[in-house]
Backbone bond lengths (Angstrom), bond angles and torsions (degrees), N, CA, C in turn:
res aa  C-N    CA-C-N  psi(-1)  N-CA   C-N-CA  omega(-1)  CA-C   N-CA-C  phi
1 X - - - 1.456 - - 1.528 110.27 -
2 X 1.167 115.49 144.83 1.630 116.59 171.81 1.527 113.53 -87.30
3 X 1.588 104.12 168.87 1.406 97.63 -165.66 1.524 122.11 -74.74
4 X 1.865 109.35 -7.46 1.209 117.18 167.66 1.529 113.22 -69.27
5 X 1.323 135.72 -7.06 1.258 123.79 -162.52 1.717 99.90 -133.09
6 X 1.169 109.10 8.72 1.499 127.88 154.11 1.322 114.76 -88.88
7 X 1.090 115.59 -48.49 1.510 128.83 -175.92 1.751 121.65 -27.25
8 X 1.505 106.19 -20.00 0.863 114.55 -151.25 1.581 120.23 176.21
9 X 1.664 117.24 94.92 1.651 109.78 -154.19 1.640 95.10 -81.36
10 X 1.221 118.97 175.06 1.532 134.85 -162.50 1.468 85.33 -72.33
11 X 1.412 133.40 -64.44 1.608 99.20 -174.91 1.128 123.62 -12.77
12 X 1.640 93.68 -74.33 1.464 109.70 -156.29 1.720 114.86 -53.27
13 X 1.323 108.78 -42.97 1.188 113.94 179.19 1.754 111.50 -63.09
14 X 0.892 149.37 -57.91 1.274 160.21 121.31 1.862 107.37 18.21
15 X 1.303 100.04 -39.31 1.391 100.42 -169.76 1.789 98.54 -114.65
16 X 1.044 132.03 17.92 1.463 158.37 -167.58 1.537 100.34 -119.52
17 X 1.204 108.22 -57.38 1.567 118.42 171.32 1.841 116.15 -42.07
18 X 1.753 80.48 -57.81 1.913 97.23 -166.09 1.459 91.63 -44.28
19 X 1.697 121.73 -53.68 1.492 126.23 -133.83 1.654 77.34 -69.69
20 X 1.382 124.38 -42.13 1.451 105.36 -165.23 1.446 110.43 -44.88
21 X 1.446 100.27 -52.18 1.950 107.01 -152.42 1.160 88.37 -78.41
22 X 1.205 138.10 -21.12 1.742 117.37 171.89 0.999 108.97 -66.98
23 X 1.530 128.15 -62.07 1.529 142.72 172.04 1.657 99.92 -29.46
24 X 0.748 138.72 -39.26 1.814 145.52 -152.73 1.534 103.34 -95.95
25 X 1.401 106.51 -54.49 1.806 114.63 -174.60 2.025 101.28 -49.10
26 X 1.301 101.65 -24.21 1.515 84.74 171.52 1.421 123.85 -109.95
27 X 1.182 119.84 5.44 1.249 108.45 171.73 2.002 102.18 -134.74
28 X 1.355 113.15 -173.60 1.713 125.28 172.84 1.611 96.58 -99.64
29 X 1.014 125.14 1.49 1.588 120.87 160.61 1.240 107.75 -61.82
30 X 1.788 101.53 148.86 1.511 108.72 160.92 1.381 100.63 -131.32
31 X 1.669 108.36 143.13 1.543 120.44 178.77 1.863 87.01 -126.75
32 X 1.578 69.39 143.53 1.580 101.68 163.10 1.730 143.30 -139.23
33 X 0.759 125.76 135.09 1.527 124.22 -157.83 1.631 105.41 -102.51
34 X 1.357 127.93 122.65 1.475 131.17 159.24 1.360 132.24 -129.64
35 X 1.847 114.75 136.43 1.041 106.94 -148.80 1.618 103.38 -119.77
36 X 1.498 133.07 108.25 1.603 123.99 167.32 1.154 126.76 -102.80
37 X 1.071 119.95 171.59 1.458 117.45 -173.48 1.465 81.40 -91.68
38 X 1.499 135.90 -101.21 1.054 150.62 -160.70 1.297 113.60 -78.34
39 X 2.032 120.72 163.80 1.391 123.72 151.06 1.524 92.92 -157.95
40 X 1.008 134.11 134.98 1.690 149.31 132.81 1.411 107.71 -31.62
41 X 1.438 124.91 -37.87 1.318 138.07 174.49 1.968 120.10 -47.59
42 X 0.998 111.02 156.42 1.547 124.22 167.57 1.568 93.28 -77.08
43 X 1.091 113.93 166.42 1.551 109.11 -164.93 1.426 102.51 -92.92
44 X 1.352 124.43 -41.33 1.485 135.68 -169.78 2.010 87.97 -73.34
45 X 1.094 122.38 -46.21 1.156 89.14 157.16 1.346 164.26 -113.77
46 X 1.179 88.76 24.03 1.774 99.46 172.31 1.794 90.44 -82.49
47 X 1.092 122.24 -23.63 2.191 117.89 177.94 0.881 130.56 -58.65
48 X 1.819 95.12 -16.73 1.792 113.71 -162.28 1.748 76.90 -100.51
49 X 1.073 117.43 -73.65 1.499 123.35 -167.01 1.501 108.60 -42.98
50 X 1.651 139.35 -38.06 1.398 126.13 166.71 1.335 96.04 -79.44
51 X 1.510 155.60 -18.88 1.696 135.20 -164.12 1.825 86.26 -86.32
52 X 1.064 134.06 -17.17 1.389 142.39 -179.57 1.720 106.52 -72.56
53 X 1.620 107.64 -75.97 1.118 132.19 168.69 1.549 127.51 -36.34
54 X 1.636 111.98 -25.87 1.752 137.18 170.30 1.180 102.49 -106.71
55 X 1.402 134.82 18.59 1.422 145.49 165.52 1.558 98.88 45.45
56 X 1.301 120.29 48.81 1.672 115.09 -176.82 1.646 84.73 -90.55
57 X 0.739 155.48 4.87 1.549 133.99 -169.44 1.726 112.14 -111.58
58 X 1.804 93.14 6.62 1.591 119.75 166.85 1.506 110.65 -92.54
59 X 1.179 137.34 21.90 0.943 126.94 -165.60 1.878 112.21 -96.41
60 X 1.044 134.39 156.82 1.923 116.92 -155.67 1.591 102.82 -69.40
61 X 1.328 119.53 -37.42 1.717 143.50 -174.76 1.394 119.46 -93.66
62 X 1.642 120.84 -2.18 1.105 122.41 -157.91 1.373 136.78 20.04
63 X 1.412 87.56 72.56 1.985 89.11 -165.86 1.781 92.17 -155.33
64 X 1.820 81.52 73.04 1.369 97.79 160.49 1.727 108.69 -111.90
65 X 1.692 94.03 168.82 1.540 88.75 -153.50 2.111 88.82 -135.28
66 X 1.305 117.45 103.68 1.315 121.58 174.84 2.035 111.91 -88.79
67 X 1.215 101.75 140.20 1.246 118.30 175.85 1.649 119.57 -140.55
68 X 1.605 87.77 80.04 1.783 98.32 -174.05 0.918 121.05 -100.34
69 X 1.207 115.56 145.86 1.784 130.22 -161.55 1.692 113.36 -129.08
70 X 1.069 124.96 113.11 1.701 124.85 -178.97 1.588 97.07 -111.01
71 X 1.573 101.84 105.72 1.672 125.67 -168.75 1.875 96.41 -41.84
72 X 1.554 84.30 -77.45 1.689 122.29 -171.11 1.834 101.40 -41.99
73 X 1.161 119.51 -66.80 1.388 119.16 167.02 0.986 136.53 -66.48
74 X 1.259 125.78 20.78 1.797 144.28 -155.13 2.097 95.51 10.88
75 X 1.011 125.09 76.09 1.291 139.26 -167.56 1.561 107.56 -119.36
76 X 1.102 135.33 124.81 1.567 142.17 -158.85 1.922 109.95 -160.27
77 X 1.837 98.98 109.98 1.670 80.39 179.84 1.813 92.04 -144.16
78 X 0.843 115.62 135.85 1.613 115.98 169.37 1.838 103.18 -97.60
79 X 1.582 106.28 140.16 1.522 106.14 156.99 1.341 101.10 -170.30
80 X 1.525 96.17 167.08 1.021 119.87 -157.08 1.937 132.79 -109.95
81 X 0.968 141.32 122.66 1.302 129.94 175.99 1.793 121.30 -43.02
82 X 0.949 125.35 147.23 1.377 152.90 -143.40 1.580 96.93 -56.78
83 X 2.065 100.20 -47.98 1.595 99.17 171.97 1.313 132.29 -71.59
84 X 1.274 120.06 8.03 1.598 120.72 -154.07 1.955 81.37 -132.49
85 X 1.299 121.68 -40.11 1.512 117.14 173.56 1.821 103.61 -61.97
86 X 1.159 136.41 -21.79 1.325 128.36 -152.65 2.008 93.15 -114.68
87 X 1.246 100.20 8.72 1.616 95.79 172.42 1.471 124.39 -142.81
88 X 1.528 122.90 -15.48 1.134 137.39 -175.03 1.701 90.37 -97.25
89 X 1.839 81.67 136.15 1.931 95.34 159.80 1.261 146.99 -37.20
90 X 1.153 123.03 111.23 1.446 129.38 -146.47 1.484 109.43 -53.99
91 X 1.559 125.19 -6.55 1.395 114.71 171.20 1.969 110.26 -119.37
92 X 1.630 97.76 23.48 1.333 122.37 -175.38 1.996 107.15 -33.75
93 X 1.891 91.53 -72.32 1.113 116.41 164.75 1.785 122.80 -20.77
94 X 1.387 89.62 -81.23 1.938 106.96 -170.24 1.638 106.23 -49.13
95 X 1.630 97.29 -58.91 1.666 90.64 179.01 1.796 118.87 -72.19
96 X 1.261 134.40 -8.84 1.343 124.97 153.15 1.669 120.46 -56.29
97 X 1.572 104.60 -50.98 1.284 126.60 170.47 1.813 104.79 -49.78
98 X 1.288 113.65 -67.65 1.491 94.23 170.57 1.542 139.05 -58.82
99 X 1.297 108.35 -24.73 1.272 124.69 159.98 1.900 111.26 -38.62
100 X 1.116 76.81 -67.69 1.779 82.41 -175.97 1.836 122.18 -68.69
101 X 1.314 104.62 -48.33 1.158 119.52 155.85 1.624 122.10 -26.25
102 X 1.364 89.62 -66.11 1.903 93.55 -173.45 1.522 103.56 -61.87
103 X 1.346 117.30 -38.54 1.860 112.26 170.21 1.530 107.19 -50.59
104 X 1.496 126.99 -63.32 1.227 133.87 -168.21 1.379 105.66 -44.58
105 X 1.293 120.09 -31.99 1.596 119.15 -160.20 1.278 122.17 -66.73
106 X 1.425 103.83 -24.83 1.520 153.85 174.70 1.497 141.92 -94.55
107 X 1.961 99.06 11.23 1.313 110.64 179.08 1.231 115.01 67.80
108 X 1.337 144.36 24.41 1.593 141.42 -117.48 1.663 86.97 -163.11
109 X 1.799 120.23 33.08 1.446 117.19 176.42 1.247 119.40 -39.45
110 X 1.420 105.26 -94.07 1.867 113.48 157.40 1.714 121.08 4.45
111 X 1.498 116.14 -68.46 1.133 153.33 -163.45 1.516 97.14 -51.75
112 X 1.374 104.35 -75.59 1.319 124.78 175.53 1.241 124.01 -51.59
113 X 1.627 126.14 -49.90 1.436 145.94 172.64 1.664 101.76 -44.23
114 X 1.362 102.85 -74.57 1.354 112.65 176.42 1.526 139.26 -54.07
115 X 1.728 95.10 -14.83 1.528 90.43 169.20 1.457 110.06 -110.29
116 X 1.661 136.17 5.05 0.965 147.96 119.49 1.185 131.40 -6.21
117 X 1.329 97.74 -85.52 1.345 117.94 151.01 1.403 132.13 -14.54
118 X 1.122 90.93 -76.30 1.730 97.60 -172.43 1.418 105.48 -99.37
119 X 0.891 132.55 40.13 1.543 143.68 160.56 1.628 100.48 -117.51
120 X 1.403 111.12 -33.92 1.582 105.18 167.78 1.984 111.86 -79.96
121 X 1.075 120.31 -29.68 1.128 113.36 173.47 1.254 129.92 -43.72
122 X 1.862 97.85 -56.06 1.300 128.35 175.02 1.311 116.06 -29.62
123 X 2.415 106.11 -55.01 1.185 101.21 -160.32 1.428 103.88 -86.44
124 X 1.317 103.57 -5.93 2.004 105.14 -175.66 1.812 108.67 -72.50
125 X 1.297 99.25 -28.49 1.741 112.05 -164.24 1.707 87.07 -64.52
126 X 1.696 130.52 -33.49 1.353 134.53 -174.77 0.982 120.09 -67.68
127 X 1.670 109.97 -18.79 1.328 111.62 -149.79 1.692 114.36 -131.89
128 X 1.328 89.52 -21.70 1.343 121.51 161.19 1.427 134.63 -162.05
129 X 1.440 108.38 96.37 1.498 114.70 -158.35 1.368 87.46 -95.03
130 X 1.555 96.15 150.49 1.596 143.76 135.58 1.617 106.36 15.27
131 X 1.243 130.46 102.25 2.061 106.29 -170.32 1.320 74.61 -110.77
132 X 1.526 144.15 82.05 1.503 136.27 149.90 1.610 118.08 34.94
133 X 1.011 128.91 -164.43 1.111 156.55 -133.83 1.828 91.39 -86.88
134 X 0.844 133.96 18.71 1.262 157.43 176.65 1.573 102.06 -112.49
135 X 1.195 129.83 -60.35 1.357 134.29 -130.61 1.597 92.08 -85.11
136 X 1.680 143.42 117.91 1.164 140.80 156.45 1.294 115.13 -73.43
137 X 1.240 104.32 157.74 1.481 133.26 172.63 1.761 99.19 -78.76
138 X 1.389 119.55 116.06 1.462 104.84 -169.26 1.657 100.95 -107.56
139 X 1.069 105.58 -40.50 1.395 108.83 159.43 1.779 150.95 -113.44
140 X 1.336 137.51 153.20 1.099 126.91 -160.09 1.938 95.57 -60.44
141 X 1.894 100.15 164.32 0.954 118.90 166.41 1.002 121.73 -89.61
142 X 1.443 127.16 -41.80 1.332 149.04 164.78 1.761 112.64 -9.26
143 X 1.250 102.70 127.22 1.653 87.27 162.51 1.413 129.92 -74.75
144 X 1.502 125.49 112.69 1.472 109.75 163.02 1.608 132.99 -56.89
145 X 1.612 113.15 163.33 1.427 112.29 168.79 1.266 82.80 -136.72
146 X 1.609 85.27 165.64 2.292 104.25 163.87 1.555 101.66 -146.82
């Protein structure tokens, strides 16, 4: 197995998933999670280049939400689409990022992912709530790899 598919046993991932679609049921945000072993890249940008590459920056509100992880390089960066940078608190970012971080430090993947997560939901549900039975799912929940 590679270290992307170690990273993380199907429980966990499975329950990584839920936090998304819970995280989602309250707001028109979409978050997404991706996982590599490697990049040659700076980390912030190889995040920009897969949130590109997962066409999240297609989204109608631009308020997609990346959470990339480089296994092999212990490498970790969350960001955000253009609409969700132009309304969330200017230290929105860093302290989500530490959020998760301080779990990671600690073997505590899952842990961390998920409370990430839904601490970003939270602030998306503020910023862009939920428009009912109208509102699509624009992108998969699924975790990616590359």
């Amino acid at each position: 197995m590679s270290l992307t598919e170690d990273f993380l046993s199907n429980s966990e991932e499975q329950e990584i998933v839920a936090a998304i679609v819970k995280a989602e049921k309250e707001t028109s945000g979409e978050i997404r999670v991706h996982i590599e072993e490697h990049s040659d890249l700076p980390v912030l940008e190889r995040a920009q280049e897969v949130f590109k590459m997962l066409d999240m920056h297609k989204t109608s509100a631009r308020n997609g939400v990346l959470f990339y992880i480089g296994v092999k390089d212990r490498h970790f960066a969350i960001i955000g689409d253009d609409g969700i940078d132009a309304v969330v608190p200017y230290d929105f970012w860093e302290t989500t990022k530490k959020m998760v971080v301080d779990q990671f430090k600690t073997n505590h993947f899952k842990k961390g992912l998920i409370s990430g997560i839904l601490h970003t939901g939270k602030q998306l549900k503020h910023f862009f709530p939920y428009q009912g039975e109208d509102d699509i799912n624009e992108l998969p929940n699924e975790i990616s790899r590359g």
